[in-house]
C-alpha positions as CSV (number, residue, x, y, z in Angstrom):
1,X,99.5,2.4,-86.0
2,X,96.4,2.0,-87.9
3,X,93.0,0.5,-87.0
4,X,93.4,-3.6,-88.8
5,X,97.3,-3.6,-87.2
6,X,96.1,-2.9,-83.8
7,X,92.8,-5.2,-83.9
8,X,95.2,-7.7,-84.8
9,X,97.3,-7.5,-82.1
10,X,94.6,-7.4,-79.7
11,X,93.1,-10.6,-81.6
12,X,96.3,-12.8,-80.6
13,X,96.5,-11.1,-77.7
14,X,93.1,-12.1,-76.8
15,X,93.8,-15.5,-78.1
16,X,97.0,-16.9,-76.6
17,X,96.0,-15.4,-73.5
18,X,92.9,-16.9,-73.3
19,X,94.5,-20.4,-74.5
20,X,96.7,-19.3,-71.4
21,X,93.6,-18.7,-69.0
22,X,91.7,-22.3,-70.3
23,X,95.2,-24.4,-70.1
24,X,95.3,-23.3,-66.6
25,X,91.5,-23.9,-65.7
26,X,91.7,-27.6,-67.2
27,X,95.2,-28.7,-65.7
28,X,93.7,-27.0,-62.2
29,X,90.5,-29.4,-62.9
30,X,91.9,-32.3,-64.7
31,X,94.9,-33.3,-62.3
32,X,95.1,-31.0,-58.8
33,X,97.1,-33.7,-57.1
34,X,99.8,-33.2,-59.7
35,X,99.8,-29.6,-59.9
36,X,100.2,-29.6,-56.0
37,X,102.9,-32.1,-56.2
38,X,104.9,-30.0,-58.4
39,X,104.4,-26.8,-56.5
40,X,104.6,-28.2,-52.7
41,X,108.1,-29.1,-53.8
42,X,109.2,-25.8,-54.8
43,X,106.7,-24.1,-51.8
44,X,105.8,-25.1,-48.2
45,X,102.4,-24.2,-48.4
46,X,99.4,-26.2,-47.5
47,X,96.8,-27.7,-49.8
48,X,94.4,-25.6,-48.5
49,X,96.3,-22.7,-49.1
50,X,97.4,-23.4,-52.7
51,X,93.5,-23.9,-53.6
52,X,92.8,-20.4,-52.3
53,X,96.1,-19.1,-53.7
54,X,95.3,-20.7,-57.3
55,X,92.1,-19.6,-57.4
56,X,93.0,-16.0,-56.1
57,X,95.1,-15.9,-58.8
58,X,92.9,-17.4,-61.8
59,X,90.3,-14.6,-60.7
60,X,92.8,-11.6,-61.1
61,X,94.2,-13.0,-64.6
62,X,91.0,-13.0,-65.8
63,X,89.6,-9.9,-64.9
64,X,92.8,-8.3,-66.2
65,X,92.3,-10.8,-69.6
66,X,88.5,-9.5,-69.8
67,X,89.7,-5.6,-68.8
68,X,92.9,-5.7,-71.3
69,X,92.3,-8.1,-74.3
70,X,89.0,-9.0,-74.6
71,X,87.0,-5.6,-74.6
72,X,89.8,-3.7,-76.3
73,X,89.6,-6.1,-79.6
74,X,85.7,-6.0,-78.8
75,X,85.7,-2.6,-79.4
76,X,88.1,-2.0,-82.2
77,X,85.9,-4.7,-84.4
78,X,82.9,-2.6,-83.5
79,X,84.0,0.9,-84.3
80,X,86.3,-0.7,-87.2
């Protein structure tokens, strides 16, 4: 695999999962309520609880986003 077919792939990597990571930060901010709603029904869990939980989980996706995507296709446009 050569240099411009891997930067690629990390560019739309880095791209649809960082749509991914924003998608989720605006629907968590935009409309809570309904993103509650929607998983109360398939979870008993409290509010309180699914605040932590989302947030827990927003945290890790982007550390693995920064850690996998980001400074991989960071570094292959440097060194390429």
């Amino acid at each position: 695999m050569d240099m411009s077919t891997l930067t690629a792939f990390f560019m739309w990597c880095t791209i649809l999962n960082g749509a991914l990571l924003i998608l989720w930060t605006v629907m968590f901010m935009a409309v809570p309520d309904f993103v509650y709603r929607i998983h109360s029904k398939w979870f008993p869990i409290s509010r309180e609880a699914f605040d932590i939980t989302l947030y827990a989980l927003a945290g890790g996706y982007k550390i693995v986003f920064l850690v996998f995507n980001l400074i991989p296709f960071i570094a292959l446009v440097i060194v390429g």
